[in-house]
N, C-alpha and C positions, 0 to 999 in steps of 0.2 A: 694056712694062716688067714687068707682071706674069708674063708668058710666060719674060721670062726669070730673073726671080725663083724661077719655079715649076722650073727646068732647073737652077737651079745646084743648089736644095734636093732635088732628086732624086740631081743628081750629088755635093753630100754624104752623101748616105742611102746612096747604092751603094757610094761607095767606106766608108764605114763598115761597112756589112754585108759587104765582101768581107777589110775588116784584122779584122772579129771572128770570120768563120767562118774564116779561116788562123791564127787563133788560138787559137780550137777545138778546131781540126784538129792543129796541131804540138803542143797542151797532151795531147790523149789519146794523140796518138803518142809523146811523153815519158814519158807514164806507163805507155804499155804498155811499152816500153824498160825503163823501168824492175822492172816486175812481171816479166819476162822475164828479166833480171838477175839477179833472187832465183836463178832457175833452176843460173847459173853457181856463186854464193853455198853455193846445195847440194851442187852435187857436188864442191867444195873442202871442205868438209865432211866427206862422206862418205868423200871420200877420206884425211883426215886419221885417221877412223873405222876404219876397215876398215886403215890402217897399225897404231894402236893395238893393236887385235886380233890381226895380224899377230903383233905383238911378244911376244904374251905364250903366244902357241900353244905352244911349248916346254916352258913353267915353268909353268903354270895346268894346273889339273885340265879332261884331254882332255875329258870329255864336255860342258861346261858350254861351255868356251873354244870347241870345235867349234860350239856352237848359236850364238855368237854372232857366230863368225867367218862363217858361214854367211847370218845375218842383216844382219850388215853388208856382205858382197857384194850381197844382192839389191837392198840401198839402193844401192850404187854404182850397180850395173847400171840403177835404175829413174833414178840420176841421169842419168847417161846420155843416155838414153830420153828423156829432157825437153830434156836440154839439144839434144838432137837434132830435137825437135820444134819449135824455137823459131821462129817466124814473124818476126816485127817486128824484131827485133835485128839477123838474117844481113843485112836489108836495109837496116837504117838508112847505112851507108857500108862504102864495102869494104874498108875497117879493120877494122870489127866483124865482117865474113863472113869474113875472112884470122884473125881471131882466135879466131872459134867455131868452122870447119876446122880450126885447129890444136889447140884442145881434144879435137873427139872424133876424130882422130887417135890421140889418146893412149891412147884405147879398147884398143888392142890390143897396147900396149907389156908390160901387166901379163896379158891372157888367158891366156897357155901355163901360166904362171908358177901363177895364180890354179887353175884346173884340177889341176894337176899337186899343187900343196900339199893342194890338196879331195879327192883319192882318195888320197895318200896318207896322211892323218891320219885319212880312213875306216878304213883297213886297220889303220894301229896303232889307233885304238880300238878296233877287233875283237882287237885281238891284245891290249890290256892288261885287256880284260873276261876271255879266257882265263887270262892268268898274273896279274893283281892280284884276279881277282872283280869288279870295277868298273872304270871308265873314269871318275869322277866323281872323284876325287881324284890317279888315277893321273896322273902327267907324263913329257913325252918324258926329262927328265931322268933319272926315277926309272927306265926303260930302262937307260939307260946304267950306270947303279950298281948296278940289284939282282942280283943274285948270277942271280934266278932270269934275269934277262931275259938276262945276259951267256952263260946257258949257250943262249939262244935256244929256240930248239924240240928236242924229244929228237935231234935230230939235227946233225950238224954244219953239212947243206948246209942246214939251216931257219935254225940259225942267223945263217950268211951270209947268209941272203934275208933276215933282220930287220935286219940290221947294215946291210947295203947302202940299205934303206929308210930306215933313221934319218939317213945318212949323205945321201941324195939330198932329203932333208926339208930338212936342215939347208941345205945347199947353196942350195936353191931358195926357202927363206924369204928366204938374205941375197940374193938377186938378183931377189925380189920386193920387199923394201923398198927397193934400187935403185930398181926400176921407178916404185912407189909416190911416195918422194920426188923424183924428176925429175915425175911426174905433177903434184903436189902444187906443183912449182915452175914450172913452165911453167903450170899455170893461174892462177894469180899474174900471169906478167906479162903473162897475154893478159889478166886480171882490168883491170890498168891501162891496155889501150886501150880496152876497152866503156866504163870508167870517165872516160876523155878526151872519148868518144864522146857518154856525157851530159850532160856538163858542157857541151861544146858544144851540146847540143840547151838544156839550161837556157837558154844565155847567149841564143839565139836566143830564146825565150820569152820573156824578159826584157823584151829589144830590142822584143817586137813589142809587149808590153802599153803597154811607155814609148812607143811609137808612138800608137799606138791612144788610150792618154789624151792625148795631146798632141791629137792628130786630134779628138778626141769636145771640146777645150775651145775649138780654131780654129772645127770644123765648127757648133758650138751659134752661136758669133757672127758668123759670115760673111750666113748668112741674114738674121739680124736687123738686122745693117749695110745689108745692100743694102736692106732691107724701110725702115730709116731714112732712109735716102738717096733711096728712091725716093717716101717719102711728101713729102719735103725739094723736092723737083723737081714736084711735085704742087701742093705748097703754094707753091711762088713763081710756076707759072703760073696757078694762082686770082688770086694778090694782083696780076701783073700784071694780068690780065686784068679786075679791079674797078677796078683805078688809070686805065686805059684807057677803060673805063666810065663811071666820074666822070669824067673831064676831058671827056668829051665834055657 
């Protein structure tokens, strides 16, 4: 009886140690999920960032709006980068890997675009440090108005190559914030499947704690039952065994 006393309390000891280590195990994997998450969190972000900036390149004083349209790219880019990096997430279901493919996909909706507006807002800041003396206050607008910039460069054909520039600036900003806001939206709604994606790993955690306590309040009395019952079978064959005794 004791043997097998000693076999069950093992086989509650096992099966308790194997629902607490899958507990463990799906609770850190939830949280790196989630730490990982942040990552997506950022580069929507960045990307709303680097739109802002986007917008105000025009009407803002080039030199300043350039430094930080400049900085908020490298954040984009290092989003990116991470979100590219992501371990635990691509693998948690092929929801979440069909949804982080289609994020940095998107990587390369806005590159020509982003390139193309970066040299050319180098150039006119070079060109409005020559006709305003600084770039620090000067704007693409003030281009377009001042007397001096409308005459361009002492020449006719310079001037064309300023006009044509301002004009391909233009162009390419509004088909940058195209890019930008489809960016901005499409990580949105791959945002709500990683987000399905945890919620499901929660519910799973949940499930297995309510397990687990339920198991850890069955598993404490099972033993002690059988340990009662076999002292119970213990104690009736002493008393028979005295009652047999005395009669003789």
């Amino acid at each position: 009886m004791r043997a097998r006393l000693f076999l069950l309390v093992g086989v509650v000891a096992l099966a308790m140690a194997m629902s607490l280590g899958s507990y463990f195990m799906l609770s850190a994997r939830s949280r790196e999920i989630e730490r990982e998450y942040g990552s997506v969190n950022e580069l929507k972000l960045a990307a709303f960032v680097l739109a802002d900036k986007v917008n105000v390149l025009a009407s803002s004083g080039m030199a300043p709006s350039f430094k930080k349209f400049k900085d908020a790219r490298a954040a984009y880019d290092a989003a990116f980068d991470r979100v590219a990096a992501l371990k635990v997430l691509p693998q948690a279901s092929s929801s979440t890997k069909d949804a982080i493919d289609r994020i940095l996909s998107l990587r390369d909706l806005s590159a020509n675009n982003l390139d193309t507006v970066s040299s050319l807002y180098a150039q006119l800041t070079d060109e409005a440090i020559k006709r305003f003396g600084s770039a620090d206050t000067a704007t693409i607008m003030q281009f377009l108005s001042s007397p001096a910039a409308s005459a361009g460069s002492q020449d006719a054909t310079g001037a064309s190559a300023l006009k044509g520039r301002i004009t391909l600036f233009i162009s390419t900003v509004h088909g940058l914030n195209d890019g930008l806001d489809l960016t901005i939206s499409s990580i949105g709604n791959q945002d709500l499947v990683v987000k399905d994606q945890i919620a499901e790993i929660r519910g799973r955690v949940t499930v297995l704690s309510a397990v687990i306590a339920i198991a850890l309040i069955v598993g404490s009395r099972t033993p002690l039952r059988a340990a009662t019952s076999a002292n119970g079978s213990t104690a009736k064959r002493r008393g028979a065994r005295m009652s047999l005794a005395g009669s003789r």
